[in-house]
C-alpha positions in Angstrom: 0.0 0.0 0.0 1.5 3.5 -1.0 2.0 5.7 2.1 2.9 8.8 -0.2 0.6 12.0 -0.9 0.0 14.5 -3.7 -2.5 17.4 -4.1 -4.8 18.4 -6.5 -6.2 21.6 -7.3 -10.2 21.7 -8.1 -12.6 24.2 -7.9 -10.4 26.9 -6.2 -9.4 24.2 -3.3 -6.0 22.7 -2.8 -7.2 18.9 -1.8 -4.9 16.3 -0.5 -4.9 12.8 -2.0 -3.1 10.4 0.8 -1.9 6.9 0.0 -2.3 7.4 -4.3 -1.2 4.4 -4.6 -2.9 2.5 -2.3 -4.7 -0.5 -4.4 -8.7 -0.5 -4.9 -9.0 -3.3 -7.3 -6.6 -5.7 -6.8 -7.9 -7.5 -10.3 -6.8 -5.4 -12.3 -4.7 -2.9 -9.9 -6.4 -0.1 -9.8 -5.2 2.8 -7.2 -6.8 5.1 -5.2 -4.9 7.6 -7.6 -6.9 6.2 -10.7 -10.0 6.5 -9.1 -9.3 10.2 -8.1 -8.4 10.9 -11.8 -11.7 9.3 -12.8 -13.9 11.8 -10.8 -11.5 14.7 -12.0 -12.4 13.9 -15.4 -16.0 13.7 -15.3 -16.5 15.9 -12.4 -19.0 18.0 -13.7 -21.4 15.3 -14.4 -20.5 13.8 -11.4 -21.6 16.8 -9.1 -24.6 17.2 -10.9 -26.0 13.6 -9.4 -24.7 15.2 -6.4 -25.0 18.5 -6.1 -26.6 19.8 -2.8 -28.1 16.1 -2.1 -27.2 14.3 1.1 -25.0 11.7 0.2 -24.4 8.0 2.2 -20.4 7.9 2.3 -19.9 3.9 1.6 -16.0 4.3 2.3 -14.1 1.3 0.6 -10.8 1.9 2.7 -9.7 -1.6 2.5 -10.5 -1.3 -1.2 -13.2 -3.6 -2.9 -11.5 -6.5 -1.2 -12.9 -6.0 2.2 -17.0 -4.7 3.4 -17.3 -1.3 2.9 -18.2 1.5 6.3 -21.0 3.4 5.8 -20.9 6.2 7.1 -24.0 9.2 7.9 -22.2 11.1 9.9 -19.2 12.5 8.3 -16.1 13.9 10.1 -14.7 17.0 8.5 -17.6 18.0 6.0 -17.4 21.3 5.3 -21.5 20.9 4.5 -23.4 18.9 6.6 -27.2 18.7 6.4 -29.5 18.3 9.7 -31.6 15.4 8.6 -33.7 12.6 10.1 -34.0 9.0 9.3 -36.7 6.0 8.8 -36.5 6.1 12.6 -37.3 9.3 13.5 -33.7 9.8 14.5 -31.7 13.5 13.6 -28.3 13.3 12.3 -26.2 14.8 9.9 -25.2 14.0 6.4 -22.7 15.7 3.9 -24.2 17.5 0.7 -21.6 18.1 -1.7 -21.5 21.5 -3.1 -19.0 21.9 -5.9 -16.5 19.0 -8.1 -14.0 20.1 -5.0 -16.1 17.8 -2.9 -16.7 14.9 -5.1 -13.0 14.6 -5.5 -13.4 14.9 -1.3 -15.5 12.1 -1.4 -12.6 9.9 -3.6 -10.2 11.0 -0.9 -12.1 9.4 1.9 -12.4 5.9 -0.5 -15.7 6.2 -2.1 -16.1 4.2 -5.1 -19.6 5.0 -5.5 -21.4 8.1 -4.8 -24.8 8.0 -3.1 -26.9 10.5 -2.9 -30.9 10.8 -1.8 -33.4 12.0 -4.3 -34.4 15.1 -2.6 -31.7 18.4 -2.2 -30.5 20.0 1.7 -33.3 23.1 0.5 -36.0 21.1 0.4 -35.7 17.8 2.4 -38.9 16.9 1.8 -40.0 16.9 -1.6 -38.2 14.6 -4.0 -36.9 16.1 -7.7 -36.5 13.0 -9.2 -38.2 9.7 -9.3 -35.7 6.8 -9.5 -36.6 3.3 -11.6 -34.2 0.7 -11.0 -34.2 -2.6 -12.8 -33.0 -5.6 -11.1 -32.0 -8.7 -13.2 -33.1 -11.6 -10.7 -31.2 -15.0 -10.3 -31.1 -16.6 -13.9 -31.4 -13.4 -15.5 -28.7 -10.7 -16.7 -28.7 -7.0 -18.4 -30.1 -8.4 -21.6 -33.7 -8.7 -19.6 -33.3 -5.5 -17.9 -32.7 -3.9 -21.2 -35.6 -5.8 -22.5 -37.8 -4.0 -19.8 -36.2 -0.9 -20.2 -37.6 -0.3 -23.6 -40.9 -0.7 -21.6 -40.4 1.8 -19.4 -39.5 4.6 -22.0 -42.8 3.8 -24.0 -44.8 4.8 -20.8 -42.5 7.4 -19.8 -43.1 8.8 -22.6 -46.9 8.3 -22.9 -47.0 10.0 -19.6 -44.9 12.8 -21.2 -42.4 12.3 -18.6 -38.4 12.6 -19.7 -36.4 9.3 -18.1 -32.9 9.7 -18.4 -31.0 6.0 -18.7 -27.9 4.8 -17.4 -25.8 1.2 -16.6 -26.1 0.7 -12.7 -22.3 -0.7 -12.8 -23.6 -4.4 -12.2 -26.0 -6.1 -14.4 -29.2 -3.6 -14.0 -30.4 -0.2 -15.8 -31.4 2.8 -13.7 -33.6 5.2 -15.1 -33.8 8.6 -13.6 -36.7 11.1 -13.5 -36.4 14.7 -12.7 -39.2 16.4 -11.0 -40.9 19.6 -10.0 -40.5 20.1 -6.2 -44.3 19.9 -5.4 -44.8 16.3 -4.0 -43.5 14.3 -0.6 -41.5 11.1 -0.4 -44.6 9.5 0.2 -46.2 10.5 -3.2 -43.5 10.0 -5.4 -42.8 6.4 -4.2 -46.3 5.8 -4.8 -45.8 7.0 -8.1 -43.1 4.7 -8.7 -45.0 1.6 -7.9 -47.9 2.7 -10.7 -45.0 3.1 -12.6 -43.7 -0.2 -11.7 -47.2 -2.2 -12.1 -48.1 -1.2 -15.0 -44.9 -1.9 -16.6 -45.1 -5.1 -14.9 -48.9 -5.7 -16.5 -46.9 -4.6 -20.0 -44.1 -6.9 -19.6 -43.7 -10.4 -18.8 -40.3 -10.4 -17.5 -40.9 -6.9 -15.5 -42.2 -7.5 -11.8 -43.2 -6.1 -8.7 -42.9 -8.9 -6.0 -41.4 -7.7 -3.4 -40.1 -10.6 -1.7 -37.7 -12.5 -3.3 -38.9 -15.9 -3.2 -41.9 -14.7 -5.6 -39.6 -12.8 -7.8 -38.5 -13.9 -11.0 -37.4 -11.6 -14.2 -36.4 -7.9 -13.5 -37.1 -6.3 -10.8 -38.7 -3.2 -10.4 -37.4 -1.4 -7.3 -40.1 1.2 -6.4 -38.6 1.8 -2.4 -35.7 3.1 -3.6 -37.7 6.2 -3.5 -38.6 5.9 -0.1 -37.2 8.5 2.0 -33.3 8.1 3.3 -33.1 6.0 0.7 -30.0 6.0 -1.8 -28.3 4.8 -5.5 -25.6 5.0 -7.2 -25.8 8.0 -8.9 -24.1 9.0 -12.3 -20.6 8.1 -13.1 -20.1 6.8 -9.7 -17.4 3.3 -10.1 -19.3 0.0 -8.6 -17.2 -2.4 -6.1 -17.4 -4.0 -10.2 -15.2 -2.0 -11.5 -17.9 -1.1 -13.6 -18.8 2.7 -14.3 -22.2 3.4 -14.2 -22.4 5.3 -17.6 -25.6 7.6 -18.7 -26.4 6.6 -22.7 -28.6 7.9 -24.8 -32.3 6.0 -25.7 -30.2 5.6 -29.3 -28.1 3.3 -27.4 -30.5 0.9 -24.9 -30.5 -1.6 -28.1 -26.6 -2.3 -28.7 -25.0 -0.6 -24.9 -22.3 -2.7 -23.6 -22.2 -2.0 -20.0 -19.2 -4.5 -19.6 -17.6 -2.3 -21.8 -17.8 0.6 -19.5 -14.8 -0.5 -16.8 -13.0 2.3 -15.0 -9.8 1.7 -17.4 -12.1 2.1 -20.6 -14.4 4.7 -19.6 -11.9 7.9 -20.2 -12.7 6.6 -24.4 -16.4 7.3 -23.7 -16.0 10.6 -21.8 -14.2 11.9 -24.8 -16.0 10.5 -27.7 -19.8 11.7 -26.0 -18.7 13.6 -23.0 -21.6 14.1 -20.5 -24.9 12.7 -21.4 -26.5 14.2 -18.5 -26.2 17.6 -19.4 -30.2 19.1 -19.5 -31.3 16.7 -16.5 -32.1 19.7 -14.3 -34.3 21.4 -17.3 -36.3 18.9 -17.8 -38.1 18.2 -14.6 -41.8 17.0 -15.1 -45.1 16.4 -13.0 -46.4 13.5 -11.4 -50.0 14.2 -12.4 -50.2 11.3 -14.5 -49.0 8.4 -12.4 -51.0 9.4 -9.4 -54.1 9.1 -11.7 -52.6 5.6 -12.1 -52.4 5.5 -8.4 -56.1 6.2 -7.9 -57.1 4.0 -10.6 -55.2 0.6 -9.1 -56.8 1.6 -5.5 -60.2 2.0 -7.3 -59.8 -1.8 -8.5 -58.5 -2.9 -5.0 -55.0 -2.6 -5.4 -53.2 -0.5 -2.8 -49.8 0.1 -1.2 -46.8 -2.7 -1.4 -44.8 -3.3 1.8 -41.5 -0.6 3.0 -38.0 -1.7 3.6 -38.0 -3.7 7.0 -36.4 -0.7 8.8 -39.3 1.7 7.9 -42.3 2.6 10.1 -45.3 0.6 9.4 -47.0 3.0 6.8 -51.0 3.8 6.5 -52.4 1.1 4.3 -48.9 -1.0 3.6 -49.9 -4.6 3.8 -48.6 -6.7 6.3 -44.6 -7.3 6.1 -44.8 -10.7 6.3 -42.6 -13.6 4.0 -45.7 -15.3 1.3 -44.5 -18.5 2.7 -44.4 -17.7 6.5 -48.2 -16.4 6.2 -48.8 -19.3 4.4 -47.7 -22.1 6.9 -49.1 -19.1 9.7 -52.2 -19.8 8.3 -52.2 -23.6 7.4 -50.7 -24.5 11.3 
């Protein structure tokens, strides 16, 4: 592990990079140094996932190797956020500002950058709806892709703008930018419409949230709930994948293998930042709460929160299919 230093200069700040050569991938032997160099590059797209957003650190300071820390609370922020969590809890979490602090965030060991879907200004209204597709066992990026082309076709029916990229694994997240009028509550309700009628579209989309009844892609409506975070754009995966905005042109012939941290300084130059316009091009969630109101109408209501989440007014109960089956048998 390299126990040397340097410095780099962004955004008017002076930043100190310790242990460059410390080893994050030992595959392929990536440093700490190439990672920093990575975010320098793309910072501007980078801090635009980010920007003002509290952010999970998920510190990988024995490099992908070893279990991550995650980490809420961050020591030396210069912007920390008063926040509470699922739990009612207060604490802190950093927002990053400018690109100075994403390469801050590469200096403390984060691969990935994490970020919530609401900004520090307004905690409690969402600007962007998040669709994440989830290849289950026996199933790869090809289906996700598959179910992707879904989820433009409605996105688009609904007049809404979805802007694609790789997740860094095997998945496709889709982002939605939105105007700042609805709670955490609303918008992950919206993502579950979203998510079912896709699924009634689709036969490989689904909405099951337990895993022994899921089978295809997954469609991961709580990762709207509130505290909740993803990968956001450009961020490296514990893969050594890059998760790497594309255009609609591409979801037919994208190679997300193709997009490794070694190989991604060839896409940066040849399209440079596909997710210039994001912020324009926030939209209203008129239509999918119509969809809401019409799946209640025929009986069809809330699906159950993350485990760690206050029971929530008419969730069902968070009970395992099979457990309330033999519950009910014995």
């Amino acid at each position: 592990m390299g126990t040397d230093e340097t410095t780099v200069e962004v955004a008017g700040r002076t930043l100190r990079i310790t242990s460059p050569g410390k080893v994050m991938f030992p595959d392929q032997g990536w440093t700490k140094l190439n990672v920093v160099e990575h975010y320098l590059m793309c910072a501007t797209g980078a801090l635009r996932g980010v920007l003002n957003r509290p952010s999970l650190l998920k510190r990988w300071n024995g490099g992908v190797a070893e279990r991550p820390l995650f980490v809420k609370r961050p020591k030396g922020a210069r912007n920390l956020v008063d926040v509470s969590f699922p739990s009612a809890r207060p604490g802190q979490m950093f927002a990053p500002l400018d690109e100075s602090d994403v390469i801050w965030m590469a200096q403390m060991n984060c691969l990935d950058l994490n970020p919530w879907n609401a900004r520090a200004d307004d905690l409690t209204h969402p600007d962007e709806l998040r669709v994440d597709l989830d290849p289950t066992e026996g199933h790869d990026f090809e289906a996700a892709r598959d179910v992707a082309f879904a989820i433009k076709a409605l996105l688009d029916e609904l007049g809404l703008v979805g802007w694609p990229k790789t997740s860094g694994n095997r998945g496709i997240h889709v982002y939605v930018r939105l105007q700042r009028e609805w709670d955490f509550y609303q918008v992950r309700r919206a993502a579950l419409a979203l998510a079912r009628e896709v699924e009634r579209r689709h036969e490989l989309a689904t909405t099951a949230w337990w895993k022994e009844e899921r089978d295809g892609v997954f469609i991961d409506f709580n990762q709207n709930a509130w505290d909740k975070t993803i990968a956001s754009a450009y961020s490296i995966r514990h893969t050594g994948l890059v998760s790497t905005p594309f255009s609609w042109d591409e979801l037919s012939n994208i190679d997300h293998r193709a997009m490794n941290l070694a190989s991604f300084r060839d896409r940066w130059v040849d399209v440079g930042d596909l997710t210039e316009g994001i912020d324009e091009a926030a939209g209203r969630l008129e239509g999918l709460l119509d969809m809401v109101a019409a799946d209640e109408q025929q009986g069809i209501g809330d699906a159950p929160w993350p485990p760690h989440y206050p029971k929530m007014p008419g969730e069902p109960p968070r009970v395992q299919p099979s457990k309330m089956r033999k519950e009910n048998w014995e």
